[in-house]
C-alpha positions as CSV (number, residue, x, y, z in Angstrom):
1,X,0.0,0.0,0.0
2,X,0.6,3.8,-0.2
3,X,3.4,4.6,2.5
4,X,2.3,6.5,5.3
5,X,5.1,9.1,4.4
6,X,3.2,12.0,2.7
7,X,3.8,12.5,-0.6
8,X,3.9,15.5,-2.8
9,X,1.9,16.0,-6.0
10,X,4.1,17.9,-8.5
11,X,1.9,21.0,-9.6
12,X,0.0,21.8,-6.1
13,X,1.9,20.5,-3.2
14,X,0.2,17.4,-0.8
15,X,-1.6,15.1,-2.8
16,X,-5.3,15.5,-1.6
17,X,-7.5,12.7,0.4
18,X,-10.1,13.8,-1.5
19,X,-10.8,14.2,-5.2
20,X,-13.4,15.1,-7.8
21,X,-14.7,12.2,-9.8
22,X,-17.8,11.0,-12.0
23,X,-18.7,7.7,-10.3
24,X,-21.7,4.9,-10.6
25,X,-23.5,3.5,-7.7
26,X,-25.3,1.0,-9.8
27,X,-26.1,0.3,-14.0
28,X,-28.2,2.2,-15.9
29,X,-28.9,4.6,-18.3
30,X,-26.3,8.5,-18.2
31,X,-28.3,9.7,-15.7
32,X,-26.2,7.2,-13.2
33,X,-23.1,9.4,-13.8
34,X,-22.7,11.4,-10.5
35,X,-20.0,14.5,-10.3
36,X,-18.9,13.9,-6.9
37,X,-16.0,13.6,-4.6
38,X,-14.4,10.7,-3.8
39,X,-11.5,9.4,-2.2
40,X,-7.9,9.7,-4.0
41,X,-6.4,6.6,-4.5
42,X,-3.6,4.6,-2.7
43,X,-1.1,2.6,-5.0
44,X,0.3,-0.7,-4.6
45,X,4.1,-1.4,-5.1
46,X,3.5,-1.6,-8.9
47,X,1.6,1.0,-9.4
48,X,1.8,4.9,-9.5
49,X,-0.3,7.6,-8.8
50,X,-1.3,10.1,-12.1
51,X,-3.0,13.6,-12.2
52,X,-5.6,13.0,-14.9
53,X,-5.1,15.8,-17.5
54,X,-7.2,14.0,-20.0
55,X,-9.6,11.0,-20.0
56,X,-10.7,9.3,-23.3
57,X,-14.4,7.7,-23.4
58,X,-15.0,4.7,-25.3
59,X,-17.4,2.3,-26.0
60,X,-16.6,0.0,-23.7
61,X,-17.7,2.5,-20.7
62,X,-21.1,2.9,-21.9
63,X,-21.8,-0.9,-21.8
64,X,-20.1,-1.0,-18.5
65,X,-22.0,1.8,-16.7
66,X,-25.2,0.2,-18.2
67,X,-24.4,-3.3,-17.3
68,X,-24.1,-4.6,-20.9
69,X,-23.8,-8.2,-21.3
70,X,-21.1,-9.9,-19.0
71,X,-20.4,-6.6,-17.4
72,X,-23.6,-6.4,-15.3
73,X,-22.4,-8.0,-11.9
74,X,-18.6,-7.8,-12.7
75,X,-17.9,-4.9,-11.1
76,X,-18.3,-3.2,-7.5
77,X,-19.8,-0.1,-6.5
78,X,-19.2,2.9,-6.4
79,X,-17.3,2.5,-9.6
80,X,-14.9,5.3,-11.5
81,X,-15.6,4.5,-15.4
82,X,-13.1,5.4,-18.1
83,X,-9.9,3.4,-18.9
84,X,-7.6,6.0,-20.8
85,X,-5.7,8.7,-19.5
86,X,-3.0,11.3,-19.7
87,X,-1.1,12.9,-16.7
88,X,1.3,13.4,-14.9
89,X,2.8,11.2,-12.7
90,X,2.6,12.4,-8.5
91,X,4.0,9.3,-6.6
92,X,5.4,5.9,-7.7
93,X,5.6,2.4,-6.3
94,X,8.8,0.6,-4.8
95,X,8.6,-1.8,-7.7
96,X,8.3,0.6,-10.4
97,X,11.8,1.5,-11.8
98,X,10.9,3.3,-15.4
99,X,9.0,6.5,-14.3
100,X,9.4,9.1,-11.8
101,X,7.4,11.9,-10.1
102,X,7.2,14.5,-13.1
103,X,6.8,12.1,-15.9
104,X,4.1,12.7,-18.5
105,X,2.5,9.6,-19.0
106,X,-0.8,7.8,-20.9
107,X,-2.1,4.1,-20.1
108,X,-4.9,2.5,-20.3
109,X,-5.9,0.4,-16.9
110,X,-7.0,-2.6,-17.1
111,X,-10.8,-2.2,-16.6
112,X,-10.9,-4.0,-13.4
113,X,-10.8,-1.2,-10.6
114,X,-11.7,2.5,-10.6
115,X,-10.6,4.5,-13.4
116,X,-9.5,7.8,-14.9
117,X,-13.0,9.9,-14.9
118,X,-11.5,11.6,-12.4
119,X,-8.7,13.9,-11.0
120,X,-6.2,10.9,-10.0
121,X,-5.8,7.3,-11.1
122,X,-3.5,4.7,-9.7
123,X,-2.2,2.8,-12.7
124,X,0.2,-0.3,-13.3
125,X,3.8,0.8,-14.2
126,X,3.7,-1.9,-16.9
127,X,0.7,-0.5,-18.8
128,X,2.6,3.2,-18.8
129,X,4.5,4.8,-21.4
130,X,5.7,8.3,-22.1
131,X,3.5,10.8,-23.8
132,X,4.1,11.6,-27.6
133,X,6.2,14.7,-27.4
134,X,4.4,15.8,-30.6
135,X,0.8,16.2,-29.5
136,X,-1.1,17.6,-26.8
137,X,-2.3,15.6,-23.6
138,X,-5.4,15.4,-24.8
139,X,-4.7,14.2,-27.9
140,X,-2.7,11.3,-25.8
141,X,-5.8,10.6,-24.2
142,X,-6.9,9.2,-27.0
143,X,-4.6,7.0,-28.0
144,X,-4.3,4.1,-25.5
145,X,-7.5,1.5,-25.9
146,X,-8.0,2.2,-29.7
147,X,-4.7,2.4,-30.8
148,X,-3.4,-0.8,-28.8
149,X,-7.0,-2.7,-30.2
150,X,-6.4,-1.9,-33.8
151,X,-2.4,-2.9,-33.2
152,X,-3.4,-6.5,-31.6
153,X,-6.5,-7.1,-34.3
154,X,-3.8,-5.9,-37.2
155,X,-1.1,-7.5,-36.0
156,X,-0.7,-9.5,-32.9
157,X,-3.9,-11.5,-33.9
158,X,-4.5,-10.6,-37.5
159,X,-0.8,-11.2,-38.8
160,X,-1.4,-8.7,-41.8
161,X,1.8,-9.0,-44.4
162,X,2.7,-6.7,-47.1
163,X,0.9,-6.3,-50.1
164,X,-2.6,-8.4,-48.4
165,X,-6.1,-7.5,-49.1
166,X,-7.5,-6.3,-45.2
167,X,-11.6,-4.9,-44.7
168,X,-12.3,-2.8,-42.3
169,X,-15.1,-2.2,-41.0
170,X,-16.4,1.0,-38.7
171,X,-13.1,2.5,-40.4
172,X,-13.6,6.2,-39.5
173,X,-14.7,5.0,-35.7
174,X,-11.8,4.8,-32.5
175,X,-10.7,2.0,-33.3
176,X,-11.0,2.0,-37.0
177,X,-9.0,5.2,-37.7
178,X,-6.0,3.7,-36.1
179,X,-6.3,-0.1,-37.7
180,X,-6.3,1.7,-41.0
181,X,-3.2,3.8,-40.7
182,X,-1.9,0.8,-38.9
183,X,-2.6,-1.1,-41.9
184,X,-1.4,1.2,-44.8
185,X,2.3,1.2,-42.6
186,X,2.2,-2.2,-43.1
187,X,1.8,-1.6,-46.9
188,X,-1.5,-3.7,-47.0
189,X,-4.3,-2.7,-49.7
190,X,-6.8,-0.8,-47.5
191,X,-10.9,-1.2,-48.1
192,X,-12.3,0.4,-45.6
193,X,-16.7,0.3,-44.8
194,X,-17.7,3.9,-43.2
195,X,-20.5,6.4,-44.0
196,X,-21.1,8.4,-47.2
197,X,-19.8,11.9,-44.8
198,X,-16.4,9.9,-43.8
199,X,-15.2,9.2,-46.8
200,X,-12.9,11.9,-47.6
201,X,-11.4,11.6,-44.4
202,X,-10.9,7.4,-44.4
203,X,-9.2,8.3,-47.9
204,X,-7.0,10.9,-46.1
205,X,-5.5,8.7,-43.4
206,X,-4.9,6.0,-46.2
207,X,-8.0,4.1,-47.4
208,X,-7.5,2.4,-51.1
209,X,-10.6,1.6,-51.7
210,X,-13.6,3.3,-49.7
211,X,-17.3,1.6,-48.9
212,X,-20.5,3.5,-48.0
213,X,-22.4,1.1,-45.9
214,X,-25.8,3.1,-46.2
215,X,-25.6,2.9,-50.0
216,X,-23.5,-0.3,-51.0
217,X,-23.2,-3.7,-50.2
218,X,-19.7,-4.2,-49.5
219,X,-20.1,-8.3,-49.8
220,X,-21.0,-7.5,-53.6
221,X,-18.1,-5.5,-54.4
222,X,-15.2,-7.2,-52.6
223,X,-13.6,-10.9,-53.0
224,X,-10.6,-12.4,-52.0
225,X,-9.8,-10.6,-48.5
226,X,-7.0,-11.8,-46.6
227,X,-8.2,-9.9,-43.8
228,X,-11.6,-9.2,-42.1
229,X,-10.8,-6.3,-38.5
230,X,-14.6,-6.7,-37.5
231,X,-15.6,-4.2,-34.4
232,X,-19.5,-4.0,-35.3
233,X,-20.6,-7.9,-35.5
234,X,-24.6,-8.6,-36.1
235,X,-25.2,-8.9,-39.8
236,X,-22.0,-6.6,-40.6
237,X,-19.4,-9.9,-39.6
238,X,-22.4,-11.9,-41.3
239,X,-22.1,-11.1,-44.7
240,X,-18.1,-10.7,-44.6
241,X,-17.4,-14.4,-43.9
242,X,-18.0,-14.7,-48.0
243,X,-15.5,-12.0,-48.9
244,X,-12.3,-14.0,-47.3
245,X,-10.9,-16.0,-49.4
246,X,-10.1,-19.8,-48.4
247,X,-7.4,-20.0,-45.2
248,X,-7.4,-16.1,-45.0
249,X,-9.1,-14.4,-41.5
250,X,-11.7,-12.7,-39.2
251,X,-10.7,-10.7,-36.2
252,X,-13.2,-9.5,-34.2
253,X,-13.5,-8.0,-31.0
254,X,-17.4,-8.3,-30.4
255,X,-17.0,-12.2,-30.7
256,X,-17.3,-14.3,-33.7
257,X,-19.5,-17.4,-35.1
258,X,-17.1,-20.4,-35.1
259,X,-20.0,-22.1,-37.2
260,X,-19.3,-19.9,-40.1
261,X,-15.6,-19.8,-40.3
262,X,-15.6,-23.5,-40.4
263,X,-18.3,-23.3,-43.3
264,X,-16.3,-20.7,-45.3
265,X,-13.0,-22.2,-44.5
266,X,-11.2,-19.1,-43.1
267,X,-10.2,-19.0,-39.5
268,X,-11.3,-16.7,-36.7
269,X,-10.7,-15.0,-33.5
270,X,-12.4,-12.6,-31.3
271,X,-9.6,-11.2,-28.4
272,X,-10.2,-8.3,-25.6
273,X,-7.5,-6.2,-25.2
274,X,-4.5,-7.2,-22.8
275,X,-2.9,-3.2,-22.3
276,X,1.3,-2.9,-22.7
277,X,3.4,-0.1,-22.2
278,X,6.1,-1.5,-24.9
279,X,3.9,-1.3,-27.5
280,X,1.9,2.0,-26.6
281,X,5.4,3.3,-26.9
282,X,5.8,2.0,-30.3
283,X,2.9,3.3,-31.2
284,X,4.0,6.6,-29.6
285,X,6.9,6.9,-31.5
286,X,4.6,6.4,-34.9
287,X,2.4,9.4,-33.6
288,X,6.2,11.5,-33.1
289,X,7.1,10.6,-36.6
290,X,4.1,11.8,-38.1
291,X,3.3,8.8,-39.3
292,X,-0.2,8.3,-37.2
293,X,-2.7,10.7,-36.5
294,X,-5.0,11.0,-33.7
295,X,-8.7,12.5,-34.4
296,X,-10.4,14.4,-31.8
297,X,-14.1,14.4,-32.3
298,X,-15.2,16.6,-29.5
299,X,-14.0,17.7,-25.9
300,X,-15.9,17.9,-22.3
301,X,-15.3,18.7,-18.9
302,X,-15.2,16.3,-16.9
303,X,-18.5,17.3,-15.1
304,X,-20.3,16.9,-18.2
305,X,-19.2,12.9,-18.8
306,X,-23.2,12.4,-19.1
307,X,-23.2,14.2,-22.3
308,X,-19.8,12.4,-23.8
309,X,-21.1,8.7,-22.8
310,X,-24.7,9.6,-24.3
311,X,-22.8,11.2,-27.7
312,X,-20.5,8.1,-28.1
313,X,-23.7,6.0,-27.2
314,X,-24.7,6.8,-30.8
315,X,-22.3,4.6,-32.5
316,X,-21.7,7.4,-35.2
317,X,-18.9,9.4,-33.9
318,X,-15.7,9.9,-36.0
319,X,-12.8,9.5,-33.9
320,X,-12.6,10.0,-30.4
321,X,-14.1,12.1,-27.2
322,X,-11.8,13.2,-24.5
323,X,-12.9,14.3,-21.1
324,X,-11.0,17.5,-20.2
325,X,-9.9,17.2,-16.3
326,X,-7.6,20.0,-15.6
């Protein structure tokens, strides 16, 4: 635990007992989400304690707060949602050897405990890595959850190679946005599925060939994919199992139908992310380079995280929301 020493939080002296943080007491609808104070956080040896500049939303908090699917019961309460951040570290574990008081930092914590809708967040020093020196914090805030999702569904799990045909679909969404840039660095022939409006924007960040779900039928106008990245399921992952061609892939992170891969003969697997600091750095150092760009769809307070969840709620927001703290 947190010595007993006191210890001193860079920008305003003592680190306070008490903090301001949007917290649940129970699922539900946005109206759950309570602006209240609550009690800063002690660390564990492997842990430090950051000053939340920024906080990204994502899907995944929605579902939480309203207890979507195997979330409802997982989680005590009162519960801190959100599971990106950007700060500044205030105080560091015995065990943590990388980072020091001072450091500007972004994570994402695993979803298990409280997390970074509010003014501190103790985080895992192995899930930390330095902030882009490029962009602003709250740009960083952005990064962590999508980024590292589209690098594992490209990559770790999808094993894209040069030259391979990859869909995306949702590709102007969190999570789409980064899978494509990730996949046109890889030098991978890009199709990417996103609305009439997004277009021009999918073809700016690398797109080859661009699908407007509302108006086309992406299963009639692609063959031979290598590569399916699948974050919207339902009928979407339905109709793509007859794009891929024979032995190529689905990844999905909404789950996938075993049934069909075996019928199309392709292969499939559906993953949650599992956060690292070694490869948010890597991904860093992309962002630095200018060779990935993070889009900021809109910003809130922190006090107004009702509005943010209820925007990103919509499934139609390009990019990504970031919770201003301080």
């Amino acid at each position: 635990m947190q010595s007993e020493e006191k210890e001193k939080d860079q920008a305003t002296g003592e680190i306070p007992a008490i903090m301001k943080a949007i917290r649940i007491h129970g699922h539900g609808d946005s109206s759950v989400l309570l602006y209240e104070d609550a009690p800063v956080p002690s660390i564990l040896p492997d842990q430090v304690l950051i000053k939340v500049h920024s906080a990204g939303v994502n899907p995944v908090d929605w579902k939480i707060r309203a207890g979507f699917g195997r979330y409802r019961g997982a989680f005590s309460f009162p519960l801190i949602p959100g599971w990106d951040v950007a700060g500044s570290i205030v105080s560091v574990g015995p065990m943590v050897r990388a980072f020091k008081p001072g450091d500007a930092v972004f994570a994402r914590p695993e979803p298990k405990e409280n997390g970074t809708y509010a003014q501190y967040v103790a985080v895992r020093g192995f899930e930390l890595a330095p902030v882009p020196s490029t962009i602003s914090m709250q740009e960083a805030a952005g990064i962590p959850l999508a980024s590292q999702t589209a690098w594992m569904g490209v990559f770790e799990k999808g094993n894209l190679q040069k030259g391979q045909r990859i869909l995306i679909h949702g590709a102007s969404g969190g999570v789409g946005i980064f899978a494509l840039q990730f996949a046109k660095l890889a030098n991978a022939h890009v199709i990417a599925t996103t609305s009439a409006k997004n277009a021009e924007l999918v073809r700016s960040l690398g797109a080859d060939e661009v699908i407007d779900y509302n108006g086309e039928d992406f299963s009639k106008k692609v063959s031979e994919i290598d590569l399916v990245f699948d974050t919207i399921g339902g009928d979407t992952q339905s109709r793509s199992w007859q794009v891929i061609r024979k032995g190529g892939k689905l990844v999905s992170t909404v789950g996938t139908d075993e049934n069909a891969a075996k019928q199309f003969g392709v292969h499939t697997e559906s993953f949650a992310l599992v956060s690292n600091g070694s490869r948010l750095q890597e991904i860093g150092a992309l962002v630095d380079a200018g060779l990935v760009r993070v889009i900021i769809a809109k910003e809130f307070p922190l006090s107004e995280a009702k509005a943010a969840q209820d925007l990103i709620e919509t499934g139609h927001v390009v990019g990504k929301i970031i919770l201003r703290v301080q």
